[in-house]
C-alpha positions in Angstrom: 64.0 123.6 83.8 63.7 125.5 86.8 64.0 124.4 91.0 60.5 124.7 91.1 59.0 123.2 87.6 61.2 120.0 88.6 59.3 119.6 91.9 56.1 120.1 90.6 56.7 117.5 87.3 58.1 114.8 90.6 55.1 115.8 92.6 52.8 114.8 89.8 54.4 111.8 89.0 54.2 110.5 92.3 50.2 110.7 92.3 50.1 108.5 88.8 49.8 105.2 89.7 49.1 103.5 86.5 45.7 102.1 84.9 43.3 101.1 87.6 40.2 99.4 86.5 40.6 96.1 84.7 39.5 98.0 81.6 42.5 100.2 82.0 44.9 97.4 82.3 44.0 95.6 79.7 44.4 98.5 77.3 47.9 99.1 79.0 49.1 95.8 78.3 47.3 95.5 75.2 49.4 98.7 74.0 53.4 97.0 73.0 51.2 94.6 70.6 48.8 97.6 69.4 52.3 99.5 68.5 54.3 96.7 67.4 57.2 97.5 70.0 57.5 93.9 71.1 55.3 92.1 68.9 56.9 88.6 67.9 58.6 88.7 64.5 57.2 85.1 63.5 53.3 86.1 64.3 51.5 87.5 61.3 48.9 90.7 61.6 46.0 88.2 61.0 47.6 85.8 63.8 47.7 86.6 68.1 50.8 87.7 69.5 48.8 86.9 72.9 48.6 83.3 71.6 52.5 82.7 70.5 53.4 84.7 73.8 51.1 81.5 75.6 52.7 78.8 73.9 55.9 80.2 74.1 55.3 80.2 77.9 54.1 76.9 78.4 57.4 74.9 76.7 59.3 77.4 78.9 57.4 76.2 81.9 58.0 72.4 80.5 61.3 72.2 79.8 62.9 75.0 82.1 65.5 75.9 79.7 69.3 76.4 81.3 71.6 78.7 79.5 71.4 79.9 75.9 72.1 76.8 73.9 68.6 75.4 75.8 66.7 78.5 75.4 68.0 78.4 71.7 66.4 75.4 71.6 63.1 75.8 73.1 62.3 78.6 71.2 63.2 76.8 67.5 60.5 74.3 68.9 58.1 77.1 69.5 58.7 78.4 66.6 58.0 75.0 64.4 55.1 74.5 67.0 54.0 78.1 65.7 54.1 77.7 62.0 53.0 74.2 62.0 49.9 75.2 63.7 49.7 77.6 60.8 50.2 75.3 58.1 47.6 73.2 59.4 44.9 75.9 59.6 45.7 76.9 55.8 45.5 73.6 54.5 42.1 73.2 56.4 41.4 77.0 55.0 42.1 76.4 51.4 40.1 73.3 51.2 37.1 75.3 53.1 37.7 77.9 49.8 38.3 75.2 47.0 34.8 73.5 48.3 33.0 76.6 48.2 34.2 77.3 44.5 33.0 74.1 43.2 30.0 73.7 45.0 27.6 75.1 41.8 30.0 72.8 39.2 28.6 69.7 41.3 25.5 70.9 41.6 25.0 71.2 38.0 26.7 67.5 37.6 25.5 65.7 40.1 21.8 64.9 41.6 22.9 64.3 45.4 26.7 64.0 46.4 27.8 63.8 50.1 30.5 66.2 52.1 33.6 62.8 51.2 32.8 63.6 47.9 32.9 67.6 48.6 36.1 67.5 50.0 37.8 65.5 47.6 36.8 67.3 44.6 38.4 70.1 46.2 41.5 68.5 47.1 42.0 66.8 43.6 41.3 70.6 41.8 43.5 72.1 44.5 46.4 69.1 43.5 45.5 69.5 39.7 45.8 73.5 39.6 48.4 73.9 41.7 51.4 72.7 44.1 49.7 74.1 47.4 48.6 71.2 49.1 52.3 69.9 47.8 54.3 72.8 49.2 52.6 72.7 52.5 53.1 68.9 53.3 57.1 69.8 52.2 56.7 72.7 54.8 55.2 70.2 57.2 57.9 67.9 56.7 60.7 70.1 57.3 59.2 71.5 59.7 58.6 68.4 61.9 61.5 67.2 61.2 63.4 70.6 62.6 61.4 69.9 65.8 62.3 66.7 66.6 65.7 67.5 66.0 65.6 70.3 68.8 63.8 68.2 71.1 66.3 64.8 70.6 69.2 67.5 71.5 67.3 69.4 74.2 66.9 66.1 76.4 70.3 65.1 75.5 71.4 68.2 77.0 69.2 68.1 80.1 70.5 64.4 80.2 74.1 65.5 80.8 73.1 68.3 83.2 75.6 68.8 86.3 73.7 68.8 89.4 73.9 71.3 91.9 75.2 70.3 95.1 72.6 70.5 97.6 73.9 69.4 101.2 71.1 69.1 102.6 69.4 66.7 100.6 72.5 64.9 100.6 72.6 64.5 104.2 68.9 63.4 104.5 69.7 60.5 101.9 72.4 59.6 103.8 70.1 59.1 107.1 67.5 57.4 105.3 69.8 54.9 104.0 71.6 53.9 107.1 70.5 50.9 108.4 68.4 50.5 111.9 69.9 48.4 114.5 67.1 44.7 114.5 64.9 44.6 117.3 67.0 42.2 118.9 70.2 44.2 119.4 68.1 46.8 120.8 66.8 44.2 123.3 69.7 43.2 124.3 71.0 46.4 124.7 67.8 48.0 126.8 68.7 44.7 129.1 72.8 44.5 129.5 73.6 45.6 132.9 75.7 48.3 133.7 78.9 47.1 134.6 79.9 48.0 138.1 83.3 49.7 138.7 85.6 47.8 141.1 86.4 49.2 144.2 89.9 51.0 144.4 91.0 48.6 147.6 90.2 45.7 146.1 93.3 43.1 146.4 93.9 40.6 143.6 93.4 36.9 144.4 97.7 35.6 144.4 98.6 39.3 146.4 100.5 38.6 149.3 99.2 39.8 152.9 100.8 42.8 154.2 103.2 42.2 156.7 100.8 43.8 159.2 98.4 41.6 158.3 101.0 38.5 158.8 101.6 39.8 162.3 98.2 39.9 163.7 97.7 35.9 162.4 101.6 34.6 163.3 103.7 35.2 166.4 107.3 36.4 165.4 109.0 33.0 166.1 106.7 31.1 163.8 107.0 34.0 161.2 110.7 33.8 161.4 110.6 30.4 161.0 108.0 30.7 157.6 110.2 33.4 156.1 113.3 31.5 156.6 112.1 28.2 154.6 110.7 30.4 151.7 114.4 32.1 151.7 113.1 35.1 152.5 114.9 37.4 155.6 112.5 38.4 158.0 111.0 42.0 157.5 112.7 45.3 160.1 109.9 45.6 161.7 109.3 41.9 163.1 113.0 41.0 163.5 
């Protein structure tokens, strides 16, 4: 492809912007099921892939699988969810049929009948002519049974999840669990009074007088006299 075919192919790309009208879109999405390209392998022609796609969406959105054991999970629970659902309509289909095939028989047997004795007429032929009804409640079963099974180990599993550590919530627990100081401590505390530094020349209660001090109160014959009965020589500076 040529310099100037490539340009032109990337210039008209850029003006496509996909389907614009709701009409458009819908056909757009509409087109992987149309084609088969991602259609589920459990939904039959005559069934919705929209529908399973829905359901499968809302257990995800329950149960928020983690990992691929849980999303293995989830989706065997859609899955039973899925053909249950099936089994159920068919049951309710096949007596709709059975009913309709027997409605001229009691006709011609019976004057008046009601819609009880419609239905079990076509349930007994249904039970007497064949095994359906039977193979569908053994469907049912298993099938129940394979859900509940997923959904016993699916909790377990979410049970025995590790927790993310998540500081900040952590740190908020912790300060919403500490304790407040009682109404009285605060009281007290709003009225202690500061306490009030001493002042650096304060002298202590048993310090002696400087000798300064002792010469402005004694004359130096009566402090001779004091310092010689307490042993003491008298000071340099009064001698």
């Amino acid at each position: 492809m040529s310099t100037l075919k490539s340009a032109t192919s990337r210039a008209n790309g850029a003006k496509s912007h996909g389907p614009v009208t709701a009409e458009g879109k819908a056909r757009s999405a509409s087109n992987a099921s149309t084609h088969g390209i991602f259609k589920s392998p459990f939904v039959l022609r005559n069934e919705q892939d929209a529908l399973f796609l829905q359901l499968e969406a809302e257990f995800t959105e329950e149960w928020d699988p983690q990992g691929p054991t849980e999303s293995a999970l989830v989706d065997q629970m859609v899955i039973c969810r899925w053909r249950l659902k099936r089994i159920w309509e068919a049951e309710a289909a096949a007596i709709d049929l059975q009913m309709d095939d027997d409605a001229a028989e009691l006709a011609r047997k019976y004057k008046s009948f009601d819609e009880a004795c419609r239905t079990a007429t076509a349930m007994k032929h249904l039970c007497d002519d064949s095994n359906f009804l039977t193979l569908l409640q053994r469907y049912d079963t298993s099938l129940s049974r394979q859900f509940d099974r997923a959904l016993v180990r699916l909790r377990q599993l979410k049970r025995h999840r590790v927790p993310e550590p998540q500081p900040d919530q952590i740190d908020t627990k912790k300060l919403q669990n500490e304790p407040e100081p009682a109404p009285a401590e605060i009281a007290k505390l709003q009225n202690e009074p500061n306490a009030e530094p001493e002042p650096e020349n304060a002298n202590l209660q048993n310090e002696p007088k400087s000798t300064t001090q002792l010469q402005a109160v004694l004359n130096i014959e009566d402090a001779r006299r004091l310092f010689g009965a307490l042993g003491y020589e008298l000071p340099k500076e009064l001698a």
